[in-house]
C-alpha positions as CSV (number, residue, x, y, z in Angstrom):
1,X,17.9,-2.8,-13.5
2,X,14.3,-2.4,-14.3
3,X,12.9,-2.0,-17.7
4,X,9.6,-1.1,-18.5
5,X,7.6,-2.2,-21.6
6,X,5.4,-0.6,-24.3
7,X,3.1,-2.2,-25.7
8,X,5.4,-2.8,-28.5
9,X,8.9,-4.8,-28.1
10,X,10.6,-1.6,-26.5
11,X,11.4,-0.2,-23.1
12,X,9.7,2.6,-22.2
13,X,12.7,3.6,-19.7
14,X,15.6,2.0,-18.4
15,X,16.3,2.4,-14.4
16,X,19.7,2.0,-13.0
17,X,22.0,3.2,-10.7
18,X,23.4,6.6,-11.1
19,X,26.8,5.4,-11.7
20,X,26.2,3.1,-13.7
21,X,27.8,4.6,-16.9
22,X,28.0,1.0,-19.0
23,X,24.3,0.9,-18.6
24,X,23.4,4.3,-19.1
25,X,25.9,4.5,-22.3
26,X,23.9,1.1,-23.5
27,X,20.5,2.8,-23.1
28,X,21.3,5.9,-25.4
29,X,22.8,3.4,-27.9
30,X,19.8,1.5,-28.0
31,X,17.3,4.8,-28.0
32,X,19.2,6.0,-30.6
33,X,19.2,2.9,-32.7
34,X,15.4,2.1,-32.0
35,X,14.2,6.0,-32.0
36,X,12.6,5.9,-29.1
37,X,12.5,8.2,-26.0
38,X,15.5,8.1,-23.9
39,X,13.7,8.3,-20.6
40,X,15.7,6.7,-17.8
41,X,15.6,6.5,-13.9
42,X,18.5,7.0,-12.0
43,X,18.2,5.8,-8.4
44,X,20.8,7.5,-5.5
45,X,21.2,6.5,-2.4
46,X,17.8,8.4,-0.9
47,X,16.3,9.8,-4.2
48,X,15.8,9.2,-8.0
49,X,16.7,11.5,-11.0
50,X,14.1,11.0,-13.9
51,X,14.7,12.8,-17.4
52,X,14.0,12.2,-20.8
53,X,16.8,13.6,-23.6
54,X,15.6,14.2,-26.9
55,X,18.9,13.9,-28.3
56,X,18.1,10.3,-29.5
57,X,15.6,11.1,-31.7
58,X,16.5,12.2,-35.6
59,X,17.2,15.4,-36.1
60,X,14.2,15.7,-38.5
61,X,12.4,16.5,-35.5
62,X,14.4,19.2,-33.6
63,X,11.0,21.4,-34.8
64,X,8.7,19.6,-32.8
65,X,9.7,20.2,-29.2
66,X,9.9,24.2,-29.6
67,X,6.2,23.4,-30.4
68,X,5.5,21.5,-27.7
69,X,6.7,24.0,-25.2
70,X,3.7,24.9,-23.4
71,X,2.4,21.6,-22.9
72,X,5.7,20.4,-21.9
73,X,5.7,23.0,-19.1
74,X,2.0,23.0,-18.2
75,X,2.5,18.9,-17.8
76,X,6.0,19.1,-16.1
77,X,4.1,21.7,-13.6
78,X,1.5,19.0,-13.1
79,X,4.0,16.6,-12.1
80,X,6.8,18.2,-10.1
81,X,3.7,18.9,-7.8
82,X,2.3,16.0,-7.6
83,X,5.5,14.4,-7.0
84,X,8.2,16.7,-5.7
85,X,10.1,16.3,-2.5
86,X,11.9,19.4,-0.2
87,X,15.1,18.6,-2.3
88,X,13.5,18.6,-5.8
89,X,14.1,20.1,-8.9
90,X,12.6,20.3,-12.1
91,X,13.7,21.2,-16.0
92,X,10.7,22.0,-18.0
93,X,12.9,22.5,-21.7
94,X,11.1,20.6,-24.5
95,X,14.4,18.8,-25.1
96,X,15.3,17.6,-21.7
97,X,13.0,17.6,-19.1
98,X,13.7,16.1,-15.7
99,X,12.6,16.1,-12.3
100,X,15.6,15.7,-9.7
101,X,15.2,13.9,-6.0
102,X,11.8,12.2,-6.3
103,X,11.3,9.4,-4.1
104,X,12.5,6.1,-5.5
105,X,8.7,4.7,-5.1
106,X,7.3,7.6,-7.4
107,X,10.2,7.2,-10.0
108,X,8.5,4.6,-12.4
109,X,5.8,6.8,-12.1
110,X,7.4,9.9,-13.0
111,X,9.1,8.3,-15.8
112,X,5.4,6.9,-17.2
113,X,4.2,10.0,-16.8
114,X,7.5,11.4,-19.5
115,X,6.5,8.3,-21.6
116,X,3.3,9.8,-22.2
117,X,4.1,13.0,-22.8
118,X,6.5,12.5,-25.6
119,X,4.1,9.7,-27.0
120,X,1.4,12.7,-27.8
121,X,3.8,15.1,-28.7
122,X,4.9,12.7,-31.4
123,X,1.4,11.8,-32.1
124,X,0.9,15.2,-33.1
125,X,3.7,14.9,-35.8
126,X,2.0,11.6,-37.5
127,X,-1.1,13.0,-37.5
């Protein structure tokens, strides 16, 4: 398991194996208990699913990711093609994006790239 850091005391994604339901089950308690993004990698055998849930977050802010549609999907664009492969998939939903079968070397990257993107849609709402 790899974990990530933000530059305050939380993970900014949590990487495990896809079967791994104990971690994966500990990750959303902790998202949920820290509201933070629940971002995680899950590596397979060849490949890596990376998706962020917005399920985590309060419900307070179920209004701000219809808003942040089209820069959800104009950045989720970006990314599946920088990083797609020939098996790839991609979910650009404000709530749960995810980009399926990218190669395990680009997944921390993929998942920094999520990280980001939900940091300045949330920025949005402080402001």
């Amino acid at each position: 398991m790899e974990v990530e850091m933000t530059q305050s005391i939380h993970p900014k994604f949590k990487r495990y194996r896809a079967n791994d339901d104990e971690t994966r089950h500990e990750w959303y308690c902790y998202c949920a208990a820290h509201q933070i993004p629940y971002i995680k990698i899950e590596d397979k055998r060849t490949y890596s699913d990376v998706s962020f849930d917005y399920i985590t977050f309060d419900g307070r802010l179920d209004h701000v990711w219809d808003e942040a549609e089209p820069l959800v999907k104009q950045r989720m664009s970006e990314l599946f093609h920088k990083f797609r492969t020939h098996r790839s998939k991609v979910n650009p939903s404000p709530a749960l994006i995810s980009i399926t079968n990218v190669r395990k070397e680009d997944a921390e990257d993929v998942a920094l790239a999520f990280h980001r993107l939900i940091t300045d849609i949330l920025a949005k709402v402080d402001a």
